[in-house]
N, CA, C and O atoms as CSV, one atom per row, in Angstrom:
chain,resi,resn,atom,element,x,y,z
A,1,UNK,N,N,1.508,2.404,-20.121
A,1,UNK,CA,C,0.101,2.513,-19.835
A,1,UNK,C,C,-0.596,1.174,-20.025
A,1,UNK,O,O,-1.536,0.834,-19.307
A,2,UNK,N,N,-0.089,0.385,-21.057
A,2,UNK,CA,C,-0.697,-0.421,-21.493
A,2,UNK,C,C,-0.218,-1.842,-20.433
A,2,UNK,O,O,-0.933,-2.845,-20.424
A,3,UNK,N,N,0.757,-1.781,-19.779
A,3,UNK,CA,C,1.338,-2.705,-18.732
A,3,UNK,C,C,0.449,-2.040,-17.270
A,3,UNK,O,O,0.747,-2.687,-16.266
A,4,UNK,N,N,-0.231,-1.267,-17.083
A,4,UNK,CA,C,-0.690,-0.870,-15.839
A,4,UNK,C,C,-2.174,-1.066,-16.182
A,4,UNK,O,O,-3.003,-1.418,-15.344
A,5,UNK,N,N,-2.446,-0.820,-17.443
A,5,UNK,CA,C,-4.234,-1.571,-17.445
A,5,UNK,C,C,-4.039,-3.015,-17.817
A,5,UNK,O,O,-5.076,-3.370,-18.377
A,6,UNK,N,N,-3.289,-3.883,-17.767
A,6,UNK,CA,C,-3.606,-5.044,-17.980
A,6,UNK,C,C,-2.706,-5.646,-16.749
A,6,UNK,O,O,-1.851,-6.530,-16.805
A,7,UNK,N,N,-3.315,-4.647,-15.254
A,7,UNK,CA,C,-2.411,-5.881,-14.364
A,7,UNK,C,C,-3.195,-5.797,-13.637
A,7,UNK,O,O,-2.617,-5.307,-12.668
A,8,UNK,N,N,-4.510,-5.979,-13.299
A,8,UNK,CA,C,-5.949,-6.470,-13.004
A,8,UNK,C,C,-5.833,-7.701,-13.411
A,8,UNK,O,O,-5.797,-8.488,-12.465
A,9,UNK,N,N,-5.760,-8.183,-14.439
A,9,UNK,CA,C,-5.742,-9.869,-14.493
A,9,UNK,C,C,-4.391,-10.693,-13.991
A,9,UNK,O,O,-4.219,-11.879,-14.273
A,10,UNK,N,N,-3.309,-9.783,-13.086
A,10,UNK,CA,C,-3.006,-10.979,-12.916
A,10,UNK,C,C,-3.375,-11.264,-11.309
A,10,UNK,O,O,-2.756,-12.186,-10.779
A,11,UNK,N,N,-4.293,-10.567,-10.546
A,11,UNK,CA,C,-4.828,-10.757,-9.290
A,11,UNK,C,C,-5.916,-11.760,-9.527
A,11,UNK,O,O,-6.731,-11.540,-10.424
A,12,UNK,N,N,-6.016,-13.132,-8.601
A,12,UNK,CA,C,-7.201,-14.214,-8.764
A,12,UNK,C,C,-7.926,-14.066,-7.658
A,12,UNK,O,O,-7.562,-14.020,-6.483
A,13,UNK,N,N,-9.114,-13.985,-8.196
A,13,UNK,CA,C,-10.315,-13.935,-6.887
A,13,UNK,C,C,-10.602,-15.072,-6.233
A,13,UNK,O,O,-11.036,-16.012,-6.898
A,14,UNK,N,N,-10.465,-15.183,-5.166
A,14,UNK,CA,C,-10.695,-16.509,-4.390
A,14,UNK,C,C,-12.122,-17.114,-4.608
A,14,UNK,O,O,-12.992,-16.245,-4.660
A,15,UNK,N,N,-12.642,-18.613,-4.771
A,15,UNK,CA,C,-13.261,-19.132,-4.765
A,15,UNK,C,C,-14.870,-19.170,-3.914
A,15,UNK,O,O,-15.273,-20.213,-3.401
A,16,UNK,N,N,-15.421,-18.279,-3.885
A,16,UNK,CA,C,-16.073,-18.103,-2.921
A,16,UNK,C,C,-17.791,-17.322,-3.502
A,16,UNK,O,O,-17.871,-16.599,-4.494
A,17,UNK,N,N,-18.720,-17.615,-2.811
A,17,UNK,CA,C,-19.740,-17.200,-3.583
A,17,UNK,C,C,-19.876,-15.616,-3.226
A,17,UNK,O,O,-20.229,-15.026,-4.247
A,18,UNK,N,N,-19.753,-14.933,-2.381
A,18,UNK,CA,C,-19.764,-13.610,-2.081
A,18,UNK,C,C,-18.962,-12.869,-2.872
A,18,UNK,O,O,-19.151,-11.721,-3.274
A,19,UNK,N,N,-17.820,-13.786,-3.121
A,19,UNK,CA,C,-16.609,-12.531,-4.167
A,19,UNK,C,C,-15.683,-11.854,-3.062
A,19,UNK,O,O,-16.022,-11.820,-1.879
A,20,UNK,N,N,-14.671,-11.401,-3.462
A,20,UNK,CA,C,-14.066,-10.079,-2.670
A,20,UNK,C,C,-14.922,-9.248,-2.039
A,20,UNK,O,O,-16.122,-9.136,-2.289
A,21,UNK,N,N,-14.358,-8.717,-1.293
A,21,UNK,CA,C,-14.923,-7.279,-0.971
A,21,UNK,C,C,-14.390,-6.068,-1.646
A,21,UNK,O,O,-13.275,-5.642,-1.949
A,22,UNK,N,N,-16.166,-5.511,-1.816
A,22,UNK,CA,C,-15.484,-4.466,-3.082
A,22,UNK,C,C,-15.382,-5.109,-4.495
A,22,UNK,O,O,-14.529,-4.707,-5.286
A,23,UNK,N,N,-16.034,-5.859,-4.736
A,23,UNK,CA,C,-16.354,-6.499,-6.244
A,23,UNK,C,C,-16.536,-5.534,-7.328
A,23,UNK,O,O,-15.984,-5.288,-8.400
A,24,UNK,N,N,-17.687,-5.002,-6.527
A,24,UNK,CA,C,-18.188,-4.376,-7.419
A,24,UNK,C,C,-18.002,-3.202,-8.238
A,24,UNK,O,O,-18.603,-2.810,-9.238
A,25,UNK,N,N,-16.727,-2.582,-7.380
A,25,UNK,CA,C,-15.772,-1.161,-7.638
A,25,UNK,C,C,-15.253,-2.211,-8.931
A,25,UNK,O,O,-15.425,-1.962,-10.124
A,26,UNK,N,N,-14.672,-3.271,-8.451
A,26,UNK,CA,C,-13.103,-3.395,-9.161
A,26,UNK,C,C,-13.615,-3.747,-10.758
A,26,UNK,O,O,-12.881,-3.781,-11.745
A,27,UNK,N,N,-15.079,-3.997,-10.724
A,27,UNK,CA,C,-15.967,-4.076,-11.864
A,27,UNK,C,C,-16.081,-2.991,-12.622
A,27,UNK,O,O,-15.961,-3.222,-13.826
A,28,UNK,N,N,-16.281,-1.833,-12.310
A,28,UNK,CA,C,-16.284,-0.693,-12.638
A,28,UNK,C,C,-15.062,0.160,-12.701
A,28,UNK,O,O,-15.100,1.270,-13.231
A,29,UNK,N,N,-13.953,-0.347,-12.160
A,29,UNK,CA,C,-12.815,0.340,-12.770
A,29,UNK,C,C,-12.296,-0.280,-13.988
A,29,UNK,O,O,-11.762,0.390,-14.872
A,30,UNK,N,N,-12.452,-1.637,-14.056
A,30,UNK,CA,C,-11.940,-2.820,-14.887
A,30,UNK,C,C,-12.696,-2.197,-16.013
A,30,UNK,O,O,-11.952,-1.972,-16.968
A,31,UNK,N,N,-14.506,-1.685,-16.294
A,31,UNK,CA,C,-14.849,-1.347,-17.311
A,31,UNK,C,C,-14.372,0.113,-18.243
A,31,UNK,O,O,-14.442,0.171,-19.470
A,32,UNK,N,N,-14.006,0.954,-17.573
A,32,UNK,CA,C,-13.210,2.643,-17.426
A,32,UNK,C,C,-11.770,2.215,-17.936
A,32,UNK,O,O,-11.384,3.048,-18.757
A,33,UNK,N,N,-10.683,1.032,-17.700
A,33,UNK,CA,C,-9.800,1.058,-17.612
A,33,UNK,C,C,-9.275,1.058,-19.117
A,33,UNK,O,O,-8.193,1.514,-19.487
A,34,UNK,N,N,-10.140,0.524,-19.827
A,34,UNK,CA,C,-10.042,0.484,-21.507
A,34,UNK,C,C,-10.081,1.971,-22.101
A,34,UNK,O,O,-9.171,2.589,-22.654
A,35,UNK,N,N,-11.450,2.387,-21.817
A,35,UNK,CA,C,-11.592,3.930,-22.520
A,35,UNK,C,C,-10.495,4.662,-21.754
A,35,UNK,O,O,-9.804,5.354,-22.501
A,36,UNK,N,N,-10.125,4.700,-20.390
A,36,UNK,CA,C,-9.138,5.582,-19.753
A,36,UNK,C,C,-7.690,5.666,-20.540
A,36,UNK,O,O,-6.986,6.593,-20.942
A,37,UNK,N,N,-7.603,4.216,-20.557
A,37,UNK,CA,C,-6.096,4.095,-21.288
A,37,UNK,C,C,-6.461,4.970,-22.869
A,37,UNK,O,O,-6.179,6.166,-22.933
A,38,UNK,N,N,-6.803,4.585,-23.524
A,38,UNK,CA,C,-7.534,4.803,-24.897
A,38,UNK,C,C,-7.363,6.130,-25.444
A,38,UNK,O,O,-7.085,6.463,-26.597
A,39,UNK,N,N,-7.661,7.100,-24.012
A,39,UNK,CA,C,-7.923,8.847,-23.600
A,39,UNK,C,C,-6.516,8.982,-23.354
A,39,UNK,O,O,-6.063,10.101,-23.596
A,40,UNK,N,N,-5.958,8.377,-23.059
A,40,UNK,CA,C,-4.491,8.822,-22.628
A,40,UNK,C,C,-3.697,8.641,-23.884
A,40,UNK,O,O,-2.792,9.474,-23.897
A,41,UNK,N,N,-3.684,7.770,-25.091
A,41,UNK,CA,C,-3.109,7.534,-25.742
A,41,UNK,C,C,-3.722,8.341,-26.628
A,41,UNK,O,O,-2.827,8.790,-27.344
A,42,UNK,N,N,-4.749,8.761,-26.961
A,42,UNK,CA,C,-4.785,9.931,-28.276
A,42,UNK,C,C,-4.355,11.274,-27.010
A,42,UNK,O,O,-4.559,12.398,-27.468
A,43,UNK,N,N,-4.053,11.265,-26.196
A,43,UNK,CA,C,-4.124,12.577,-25.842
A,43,UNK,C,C,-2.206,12.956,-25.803
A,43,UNK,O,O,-1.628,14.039,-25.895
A,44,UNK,N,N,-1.817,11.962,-25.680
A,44,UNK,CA,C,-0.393,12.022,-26.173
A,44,UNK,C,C,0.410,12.750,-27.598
A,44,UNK,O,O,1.447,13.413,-27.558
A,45,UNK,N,N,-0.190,12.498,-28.508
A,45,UNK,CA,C,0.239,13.645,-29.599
A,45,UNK,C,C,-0.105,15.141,-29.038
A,45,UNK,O,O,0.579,16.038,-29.530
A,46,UNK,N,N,-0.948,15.468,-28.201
A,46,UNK,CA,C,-1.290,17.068,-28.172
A,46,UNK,C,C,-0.361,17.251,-27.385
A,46,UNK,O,O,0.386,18.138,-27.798
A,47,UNK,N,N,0.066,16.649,-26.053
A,47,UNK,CA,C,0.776,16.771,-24.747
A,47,UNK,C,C,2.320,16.869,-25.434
A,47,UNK,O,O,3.090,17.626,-24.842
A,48,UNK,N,N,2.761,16.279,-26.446
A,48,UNK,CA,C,3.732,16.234,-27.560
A,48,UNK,C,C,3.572,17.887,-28.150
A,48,UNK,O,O,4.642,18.469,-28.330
A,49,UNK,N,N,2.800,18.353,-28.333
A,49,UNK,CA,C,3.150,19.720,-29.015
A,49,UNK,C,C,2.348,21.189,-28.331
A,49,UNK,O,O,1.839,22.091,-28.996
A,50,UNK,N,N,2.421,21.099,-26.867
A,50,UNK,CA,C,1.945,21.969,-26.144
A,50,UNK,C,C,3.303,22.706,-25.985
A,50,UNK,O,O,4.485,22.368,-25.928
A,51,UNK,N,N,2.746,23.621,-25.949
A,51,UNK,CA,C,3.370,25.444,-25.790
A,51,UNK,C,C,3.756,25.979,-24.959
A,51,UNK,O,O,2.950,26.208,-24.057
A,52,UNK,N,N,4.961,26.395,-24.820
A,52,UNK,CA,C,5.473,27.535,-22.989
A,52,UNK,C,C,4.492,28.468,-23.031
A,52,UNK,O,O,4.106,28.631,-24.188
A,53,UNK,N,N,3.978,29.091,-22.302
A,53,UNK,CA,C,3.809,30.715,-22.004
A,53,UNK,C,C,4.848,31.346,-22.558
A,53,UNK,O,O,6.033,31.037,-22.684
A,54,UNK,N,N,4.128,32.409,-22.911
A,54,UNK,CA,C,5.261,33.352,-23.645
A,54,UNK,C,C,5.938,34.259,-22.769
A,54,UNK,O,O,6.548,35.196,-23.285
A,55,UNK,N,N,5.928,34.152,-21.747
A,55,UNK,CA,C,6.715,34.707,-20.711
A,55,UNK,C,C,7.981,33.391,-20.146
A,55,UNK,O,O,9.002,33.647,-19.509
A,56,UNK,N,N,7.656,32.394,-20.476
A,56,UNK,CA,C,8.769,31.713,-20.872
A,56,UNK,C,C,9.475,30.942,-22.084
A,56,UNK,O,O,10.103,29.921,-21.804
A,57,UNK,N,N,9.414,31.335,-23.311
A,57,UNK,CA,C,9.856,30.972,-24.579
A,57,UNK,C,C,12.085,30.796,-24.488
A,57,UNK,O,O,12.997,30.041,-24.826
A,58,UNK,N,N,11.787,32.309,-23.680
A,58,UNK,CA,C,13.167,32.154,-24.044
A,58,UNK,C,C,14.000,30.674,-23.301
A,58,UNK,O,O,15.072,30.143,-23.593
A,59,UNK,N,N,12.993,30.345,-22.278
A,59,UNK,CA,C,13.675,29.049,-21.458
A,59,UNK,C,C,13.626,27.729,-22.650
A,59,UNK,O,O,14.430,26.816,-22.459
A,60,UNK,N,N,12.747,27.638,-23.796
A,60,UNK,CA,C,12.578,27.119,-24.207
A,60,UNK,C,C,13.460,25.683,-24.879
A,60,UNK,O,O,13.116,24.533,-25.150
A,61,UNK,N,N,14.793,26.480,-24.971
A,61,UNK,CA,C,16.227,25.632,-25.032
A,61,UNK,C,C,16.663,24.598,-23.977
A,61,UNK,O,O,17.154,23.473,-24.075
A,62,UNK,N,N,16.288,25.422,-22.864
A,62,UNK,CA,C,16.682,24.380,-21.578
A,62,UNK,C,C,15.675,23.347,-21.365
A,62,UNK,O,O,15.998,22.250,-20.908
A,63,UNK,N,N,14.022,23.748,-21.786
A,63,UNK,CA,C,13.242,22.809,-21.390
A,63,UNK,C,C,13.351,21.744,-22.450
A,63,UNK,O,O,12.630,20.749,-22.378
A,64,UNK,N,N,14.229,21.903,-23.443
A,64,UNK,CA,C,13.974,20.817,-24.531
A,64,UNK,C,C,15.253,19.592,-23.785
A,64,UNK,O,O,15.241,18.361,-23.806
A,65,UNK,N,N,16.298,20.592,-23.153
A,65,UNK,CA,C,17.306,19.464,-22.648
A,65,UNK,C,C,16.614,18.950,-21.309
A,65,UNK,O,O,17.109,17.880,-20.955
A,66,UNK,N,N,16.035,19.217,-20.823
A,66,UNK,CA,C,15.907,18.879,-19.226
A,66,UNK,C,C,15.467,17.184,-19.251
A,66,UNK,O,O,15.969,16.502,-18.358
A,67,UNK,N,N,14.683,16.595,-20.099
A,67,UNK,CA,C,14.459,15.578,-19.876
A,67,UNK,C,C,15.451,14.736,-20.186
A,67,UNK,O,O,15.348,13.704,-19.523
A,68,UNK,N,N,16.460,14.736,-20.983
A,68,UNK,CA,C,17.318,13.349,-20.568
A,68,UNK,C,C,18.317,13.801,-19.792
A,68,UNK,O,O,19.430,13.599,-20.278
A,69,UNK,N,N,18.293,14.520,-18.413
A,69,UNK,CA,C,19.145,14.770,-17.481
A,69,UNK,C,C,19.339,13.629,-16.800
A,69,UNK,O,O,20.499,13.316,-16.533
A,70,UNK,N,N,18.442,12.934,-16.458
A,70,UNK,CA,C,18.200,11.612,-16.190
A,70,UNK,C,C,19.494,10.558,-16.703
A,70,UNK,O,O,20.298,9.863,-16.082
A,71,UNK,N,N,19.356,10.710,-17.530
A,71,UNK,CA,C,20.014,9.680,-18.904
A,71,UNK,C,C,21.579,9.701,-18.318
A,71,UNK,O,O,22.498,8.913,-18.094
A,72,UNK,N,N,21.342,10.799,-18.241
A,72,UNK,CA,C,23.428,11.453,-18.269
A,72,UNK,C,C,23.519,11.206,-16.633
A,72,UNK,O,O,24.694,11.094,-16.284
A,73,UNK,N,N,22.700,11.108,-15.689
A,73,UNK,CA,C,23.073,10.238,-14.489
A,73,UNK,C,C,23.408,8.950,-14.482
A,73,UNK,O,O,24.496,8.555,-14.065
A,74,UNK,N,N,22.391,8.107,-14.999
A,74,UNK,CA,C,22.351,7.063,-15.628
A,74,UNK,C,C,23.939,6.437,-15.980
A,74,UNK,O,O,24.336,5.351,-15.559
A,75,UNK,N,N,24.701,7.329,-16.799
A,75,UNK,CA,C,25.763,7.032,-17.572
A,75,UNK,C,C,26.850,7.427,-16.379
A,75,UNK,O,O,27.606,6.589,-15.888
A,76,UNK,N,N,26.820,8.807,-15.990
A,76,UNK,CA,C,27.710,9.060,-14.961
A,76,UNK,C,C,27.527,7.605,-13.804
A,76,UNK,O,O,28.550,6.980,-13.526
A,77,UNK,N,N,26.537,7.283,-13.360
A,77,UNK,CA,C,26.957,6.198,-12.542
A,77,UNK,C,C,27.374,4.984,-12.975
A,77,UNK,O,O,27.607,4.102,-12.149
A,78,UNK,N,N,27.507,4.795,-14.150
A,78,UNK,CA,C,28.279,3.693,-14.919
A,78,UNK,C,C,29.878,3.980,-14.907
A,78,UNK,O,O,30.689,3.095,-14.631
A,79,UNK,N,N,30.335,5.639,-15.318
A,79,UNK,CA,C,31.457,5.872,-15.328
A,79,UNK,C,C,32.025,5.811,-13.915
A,79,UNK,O,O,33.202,5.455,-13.883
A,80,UNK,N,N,31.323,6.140,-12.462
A,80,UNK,CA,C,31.788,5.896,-11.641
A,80,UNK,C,C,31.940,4.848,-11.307
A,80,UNK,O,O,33.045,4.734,-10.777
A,81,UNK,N,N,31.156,3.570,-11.337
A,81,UNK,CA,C,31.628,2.239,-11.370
A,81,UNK,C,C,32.896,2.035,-11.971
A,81,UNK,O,O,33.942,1.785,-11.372
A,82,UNK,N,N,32.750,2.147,-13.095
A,82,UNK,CA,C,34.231,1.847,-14.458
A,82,UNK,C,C,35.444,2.588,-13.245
A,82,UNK,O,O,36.402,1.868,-12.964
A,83,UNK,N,N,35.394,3.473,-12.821
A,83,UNK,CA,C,36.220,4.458,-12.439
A,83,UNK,C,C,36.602,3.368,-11.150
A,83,UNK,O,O,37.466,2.502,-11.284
A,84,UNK,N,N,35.868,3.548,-9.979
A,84,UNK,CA,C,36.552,2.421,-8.956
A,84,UNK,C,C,36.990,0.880,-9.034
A,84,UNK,O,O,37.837,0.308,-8.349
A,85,UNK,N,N,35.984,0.239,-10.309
A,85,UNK,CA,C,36.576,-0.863,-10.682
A,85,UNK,C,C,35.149,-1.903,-10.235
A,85,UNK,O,O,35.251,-2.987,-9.660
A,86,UNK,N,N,34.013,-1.334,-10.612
A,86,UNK,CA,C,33.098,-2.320,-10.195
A,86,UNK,C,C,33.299,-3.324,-8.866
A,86,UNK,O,O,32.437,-4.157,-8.586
């Protein structure tokens, strides 16, 4: 989060007395972009301990594995490399 609100500065506004077009947005997102991030980061502990429906609890096992399914691709395509020989 904190790499996506601070990549506004690395765009340079050209030299010019009018400004960009659309200055004046990028002024007003640039001011939002602090409190936005800010809102996202306390809102992360709650999003951390939110609740199934109780019509799905019993899935509750699988939803705890599902996110590093990822991970174990990740690794499987390493073992398939290793496996043909890079």
């Amino acid at each position: 989060m904190a790499a996506c609100s601070a990549l506004h500065t690395v765009f340079v506004a050209m030299p010019s007395s009018k400004g960009l077009r659309g200055n004046s947005e990028t002024l007003d997102q640039q001011a939002w972009s602090g409190p936005v991030a800010a809102g996202a980061v306390l809102s992360l502990p709650e999003a951390a301990q939110a609740r199934l429906p109780e019509e799905f609890v019993i899935f509750a096992p699988i939803v705890d594995v599902l996110p590093s399914i990822p991970f174990f691709f990740l690794l499987l395509a390493f073992l398939w490399q290793a496996s043909v020989g890079f």
